[in-house]
Biotite code that builds the C-alpha atoms (Angstrom):
import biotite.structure as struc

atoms = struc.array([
    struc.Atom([4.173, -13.590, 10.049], chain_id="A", res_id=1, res_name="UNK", atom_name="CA", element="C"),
    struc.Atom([6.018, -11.731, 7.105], chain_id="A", res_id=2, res_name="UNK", atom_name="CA", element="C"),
    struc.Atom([5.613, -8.614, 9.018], chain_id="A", res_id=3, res_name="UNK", atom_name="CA", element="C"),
    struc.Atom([8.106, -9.941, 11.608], chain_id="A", res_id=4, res_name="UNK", atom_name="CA", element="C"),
    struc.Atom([10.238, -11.830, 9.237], chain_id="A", res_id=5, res_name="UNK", atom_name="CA", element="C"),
    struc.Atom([10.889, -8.449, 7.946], chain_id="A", res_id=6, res_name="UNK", atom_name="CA", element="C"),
    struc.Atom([11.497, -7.264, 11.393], chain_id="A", res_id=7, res_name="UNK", atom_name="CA", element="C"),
    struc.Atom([14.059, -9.764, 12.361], chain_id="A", res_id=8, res_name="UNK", atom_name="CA", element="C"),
    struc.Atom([15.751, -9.567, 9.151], chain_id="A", res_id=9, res_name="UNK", atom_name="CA", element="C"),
    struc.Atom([15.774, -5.727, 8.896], chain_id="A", res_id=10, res_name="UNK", atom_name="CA", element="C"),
    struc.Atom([17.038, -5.790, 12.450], chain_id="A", res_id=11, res_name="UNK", atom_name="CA", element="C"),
    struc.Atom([20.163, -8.427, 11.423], chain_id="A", res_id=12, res_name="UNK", atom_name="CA", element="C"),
    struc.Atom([21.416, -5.860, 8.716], chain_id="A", res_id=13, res_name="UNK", atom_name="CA", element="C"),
    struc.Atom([21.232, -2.870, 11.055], chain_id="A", res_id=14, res_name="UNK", atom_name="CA", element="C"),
    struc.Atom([23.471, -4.882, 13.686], chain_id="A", res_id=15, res_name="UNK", atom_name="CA", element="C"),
    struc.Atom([25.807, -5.795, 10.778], chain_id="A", res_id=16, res_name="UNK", atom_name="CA", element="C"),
    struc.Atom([25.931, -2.044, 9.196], chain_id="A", res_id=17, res_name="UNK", atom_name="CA", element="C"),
    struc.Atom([26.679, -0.294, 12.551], chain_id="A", res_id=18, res_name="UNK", atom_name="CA", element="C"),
    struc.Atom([30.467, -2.614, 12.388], chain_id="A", res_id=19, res_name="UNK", atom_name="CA", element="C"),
    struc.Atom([33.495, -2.814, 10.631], chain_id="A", res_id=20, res_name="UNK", atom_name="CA", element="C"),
    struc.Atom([33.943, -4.782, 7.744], chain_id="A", res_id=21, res_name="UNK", atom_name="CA", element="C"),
    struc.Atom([37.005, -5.785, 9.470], chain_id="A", res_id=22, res_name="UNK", atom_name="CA", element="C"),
    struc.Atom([34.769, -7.055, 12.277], chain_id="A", res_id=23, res_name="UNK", atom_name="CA", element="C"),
    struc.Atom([35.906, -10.880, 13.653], chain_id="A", res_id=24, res_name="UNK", atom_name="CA", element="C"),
    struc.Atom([32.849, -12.369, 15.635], chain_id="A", res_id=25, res_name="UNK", atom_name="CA", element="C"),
    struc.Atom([34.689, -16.057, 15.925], chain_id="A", res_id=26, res_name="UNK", atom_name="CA", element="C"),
    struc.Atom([32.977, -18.757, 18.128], chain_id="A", res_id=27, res_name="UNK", atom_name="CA", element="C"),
    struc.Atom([34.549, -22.277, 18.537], chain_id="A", res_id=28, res_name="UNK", atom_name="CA", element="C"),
    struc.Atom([32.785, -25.588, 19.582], chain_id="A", res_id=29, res_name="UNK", atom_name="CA", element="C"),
    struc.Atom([34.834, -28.358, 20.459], chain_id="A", res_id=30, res_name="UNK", atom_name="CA", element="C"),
    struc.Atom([33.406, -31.996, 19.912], chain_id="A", res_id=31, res_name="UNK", atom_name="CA", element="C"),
    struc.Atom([35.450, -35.225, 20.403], chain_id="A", res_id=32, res_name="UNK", atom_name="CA", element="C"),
    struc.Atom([38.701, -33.183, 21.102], chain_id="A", res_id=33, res_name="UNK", atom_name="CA", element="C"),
    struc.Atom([37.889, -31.753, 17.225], chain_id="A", res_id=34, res_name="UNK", atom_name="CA", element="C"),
    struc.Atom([37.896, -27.561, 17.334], chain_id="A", res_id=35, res_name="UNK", atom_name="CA", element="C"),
    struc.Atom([35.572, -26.093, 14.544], chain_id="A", res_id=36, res_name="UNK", atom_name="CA", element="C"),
    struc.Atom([35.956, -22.107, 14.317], chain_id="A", res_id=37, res_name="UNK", atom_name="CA", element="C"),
    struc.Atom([33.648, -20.443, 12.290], chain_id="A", res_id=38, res_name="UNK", atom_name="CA", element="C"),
    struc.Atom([33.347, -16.516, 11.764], chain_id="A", res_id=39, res_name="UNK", atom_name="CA", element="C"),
    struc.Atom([29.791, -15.279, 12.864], chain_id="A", res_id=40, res_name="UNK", atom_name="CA", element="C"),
    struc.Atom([29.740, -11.869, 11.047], chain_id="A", res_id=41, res_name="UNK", atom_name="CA", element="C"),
    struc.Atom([30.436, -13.557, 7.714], chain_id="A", res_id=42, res_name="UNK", atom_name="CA", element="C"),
    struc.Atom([27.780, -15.422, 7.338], chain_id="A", res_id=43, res_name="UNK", atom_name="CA", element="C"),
    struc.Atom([25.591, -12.688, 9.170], chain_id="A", res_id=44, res_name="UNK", atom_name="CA", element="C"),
    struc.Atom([27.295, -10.348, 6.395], chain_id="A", res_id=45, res_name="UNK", atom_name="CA", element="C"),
    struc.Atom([25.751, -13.423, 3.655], chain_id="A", res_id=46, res_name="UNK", atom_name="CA", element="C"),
    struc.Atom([22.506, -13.466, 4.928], chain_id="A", res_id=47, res_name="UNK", atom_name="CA", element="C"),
    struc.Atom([22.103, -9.712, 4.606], chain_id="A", res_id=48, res_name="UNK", atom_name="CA", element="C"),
    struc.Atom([23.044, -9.497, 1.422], chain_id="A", res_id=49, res_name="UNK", atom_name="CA", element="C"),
    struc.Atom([21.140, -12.291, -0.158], chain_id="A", res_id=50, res_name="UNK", atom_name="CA", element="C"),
    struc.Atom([18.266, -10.748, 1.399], chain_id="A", res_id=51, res_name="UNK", atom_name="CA", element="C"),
    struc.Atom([18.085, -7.147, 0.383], chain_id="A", res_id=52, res_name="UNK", atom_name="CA", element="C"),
    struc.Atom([16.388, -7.711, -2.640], chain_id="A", res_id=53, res_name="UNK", atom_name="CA", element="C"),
    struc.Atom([13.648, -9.823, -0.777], chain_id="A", res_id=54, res_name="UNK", atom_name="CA", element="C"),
    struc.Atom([13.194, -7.288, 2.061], chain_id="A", res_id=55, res_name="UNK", atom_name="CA", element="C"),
    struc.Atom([12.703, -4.394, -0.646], chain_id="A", res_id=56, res_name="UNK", atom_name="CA", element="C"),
    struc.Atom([10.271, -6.123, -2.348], chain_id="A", res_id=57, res_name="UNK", atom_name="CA", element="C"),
    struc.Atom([8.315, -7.524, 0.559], chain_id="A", res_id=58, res_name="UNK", atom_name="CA", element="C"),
    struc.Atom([8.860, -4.230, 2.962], chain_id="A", res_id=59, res_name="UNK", atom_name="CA", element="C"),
    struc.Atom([7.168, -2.182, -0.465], chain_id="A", res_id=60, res_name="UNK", atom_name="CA", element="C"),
    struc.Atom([4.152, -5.232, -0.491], chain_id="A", res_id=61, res_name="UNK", atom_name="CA", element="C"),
    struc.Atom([3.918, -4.453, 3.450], chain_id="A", res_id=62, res_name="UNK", atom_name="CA", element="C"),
    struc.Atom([4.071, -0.265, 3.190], chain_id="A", res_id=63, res_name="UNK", atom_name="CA", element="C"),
    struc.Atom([1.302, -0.735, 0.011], chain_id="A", res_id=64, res_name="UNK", atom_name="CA", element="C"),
    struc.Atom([-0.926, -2.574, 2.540], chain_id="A", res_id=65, res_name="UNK", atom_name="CA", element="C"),
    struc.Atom([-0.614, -0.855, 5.872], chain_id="A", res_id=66, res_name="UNK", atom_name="CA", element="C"),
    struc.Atom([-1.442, 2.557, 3.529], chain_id="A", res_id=67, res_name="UNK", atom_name="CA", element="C"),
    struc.Atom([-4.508, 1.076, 2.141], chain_id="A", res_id=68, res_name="UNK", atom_name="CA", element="C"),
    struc.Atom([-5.535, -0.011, 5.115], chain_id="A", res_id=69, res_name="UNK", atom_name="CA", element="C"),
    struc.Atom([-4.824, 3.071, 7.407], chain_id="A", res_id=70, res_name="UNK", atom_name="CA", element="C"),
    struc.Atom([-6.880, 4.804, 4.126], chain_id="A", res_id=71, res_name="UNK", atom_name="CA", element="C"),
    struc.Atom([-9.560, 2.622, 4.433], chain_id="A", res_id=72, res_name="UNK", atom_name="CA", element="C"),
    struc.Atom([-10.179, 2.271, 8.560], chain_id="A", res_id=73, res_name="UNK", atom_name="CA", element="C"),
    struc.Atom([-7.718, 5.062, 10.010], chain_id="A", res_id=74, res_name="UNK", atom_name="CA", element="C"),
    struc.Atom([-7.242, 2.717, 13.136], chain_id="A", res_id=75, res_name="UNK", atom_name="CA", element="C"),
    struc.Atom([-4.106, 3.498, 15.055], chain_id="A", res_id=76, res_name="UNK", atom_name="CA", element="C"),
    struc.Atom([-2.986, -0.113, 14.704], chain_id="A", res_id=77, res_name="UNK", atom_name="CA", element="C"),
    struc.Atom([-2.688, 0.042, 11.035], chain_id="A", res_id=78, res_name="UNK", atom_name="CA", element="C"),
    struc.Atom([-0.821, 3.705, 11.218], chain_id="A", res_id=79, res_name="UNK", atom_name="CA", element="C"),
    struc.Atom([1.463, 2.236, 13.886], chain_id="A", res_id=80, res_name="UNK", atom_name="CA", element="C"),
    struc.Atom([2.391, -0.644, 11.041], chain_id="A", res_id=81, res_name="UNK", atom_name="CA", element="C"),
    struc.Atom([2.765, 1.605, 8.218], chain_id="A", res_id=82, res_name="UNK", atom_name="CA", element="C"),
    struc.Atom([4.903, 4.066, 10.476], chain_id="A", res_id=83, res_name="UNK", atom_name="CA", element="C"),
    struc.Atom([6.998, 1.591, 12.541], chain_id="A", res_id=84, res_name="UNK", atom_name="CA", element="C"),
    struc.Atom([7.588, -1.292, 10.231], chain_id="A", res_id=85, res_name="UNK", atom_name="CA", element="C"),
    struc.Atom([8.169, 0.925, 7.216], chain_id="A", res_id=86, res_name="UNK", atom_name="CA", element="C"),
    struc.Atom([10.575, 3.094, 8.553], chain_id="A", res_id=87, res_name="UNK", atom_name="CA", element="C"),
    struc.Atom([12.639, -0.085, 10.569], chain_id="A", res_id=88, res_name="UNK", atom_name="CA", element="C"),
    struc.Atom([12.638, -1.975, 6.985], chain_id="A", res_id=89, res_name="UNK", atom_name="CA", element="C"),
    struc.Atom([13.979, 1.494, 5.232], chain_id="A", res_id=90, res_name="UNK", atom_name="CA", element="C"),
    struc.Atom([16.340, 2.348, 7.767], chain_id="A", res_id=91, res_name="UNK", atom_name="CA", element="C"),
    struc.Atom([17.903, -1.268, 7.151], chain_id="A", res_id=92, res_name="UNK", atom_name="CA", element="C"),
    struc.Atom([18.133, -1.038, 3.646], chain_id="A", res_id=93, res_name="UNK", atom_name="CA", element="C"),
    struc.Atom([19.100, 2.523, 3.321], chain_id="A", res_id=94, res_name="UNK", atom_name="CA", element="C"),
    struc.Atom([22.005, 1.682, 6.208], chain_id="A", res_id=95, res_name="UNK", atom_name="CA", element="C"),
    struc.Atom([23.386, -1.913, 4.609], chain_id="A", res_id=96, res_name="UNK", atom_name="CA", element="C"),
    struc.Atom([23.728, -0.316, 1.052], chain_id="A", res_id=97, res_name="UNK", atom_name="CA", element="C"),
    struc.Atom([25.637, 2.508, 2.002], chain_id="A", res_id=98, res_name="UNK", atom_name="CA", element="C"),
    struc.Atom([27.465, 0.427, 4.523], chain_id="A", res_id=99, res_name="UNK", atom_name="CA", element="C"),
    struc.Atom([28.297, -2.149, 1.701], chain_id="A", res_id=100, res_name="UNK", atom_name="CA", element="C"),
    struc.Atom([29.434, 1.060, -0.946], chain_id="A", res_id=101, res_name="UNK", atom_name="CA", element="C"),
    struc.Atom([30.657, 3.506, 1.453], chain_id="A", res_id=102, res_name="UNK", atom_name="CA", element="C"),
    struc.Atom([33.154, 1.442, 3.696], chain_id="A", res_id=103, res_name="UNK", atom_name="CA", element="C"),
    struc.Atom([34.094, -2.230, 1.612], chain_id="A", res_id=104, res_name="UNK", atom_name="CA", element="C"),
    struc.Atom([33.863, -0.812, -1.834], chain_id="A", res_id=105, res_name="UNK", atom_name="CA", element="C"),
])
């Protein structure tokens, strides 16, 4: 279940650092005559940041435990994990923190 948490998650911060910061992903909903706008990216953008920290620490747990397994039975299932998952929840991290330095700071 974590494992594709950290999927999902890793996959929202590469969609977010492949944009501009000047990006505008607006929807409206209208109730009762009432229009309520809200600005998709930014909290997209929120989520991504407040969960770096989390996905580094529980990608590292992951890598540590596909690598002991794929030590311990060499199945290609275990490999596949430690080379797929790994590499998606690096990718992610490596692309949102130079995203966040390179273009908004």
């Amino acid at each position: 279940m974590l494992r594709y948490l950290n999927l999902v998650l890793a996959t929202i911060m590469l969609a977010v650092s492949f944009s501009s910061p000047q990006s505008n992903w607006s929807i409206g909903l209208t109730l009762s005559g009432r229009t309520v706008e809200a600005n998709v990216f930014h909290w997209i953008f929120m989520i991504s940041l407040f969960s770096y920290i989390p996905l580094m620490i529980s990608g590292t747990a992951l890598f540590i435990h596909d690598l002991t397994e794929s030590i311990k039975t060499g199945s290609r299932n275990n490999i596949f994990n430690l080379v797929f998952f790994s590499s998606i929840t690096l990718l992610s991290l490596y692309r949102i923190n130079d995203w966040v330095f390179t273009k908004i700071f």
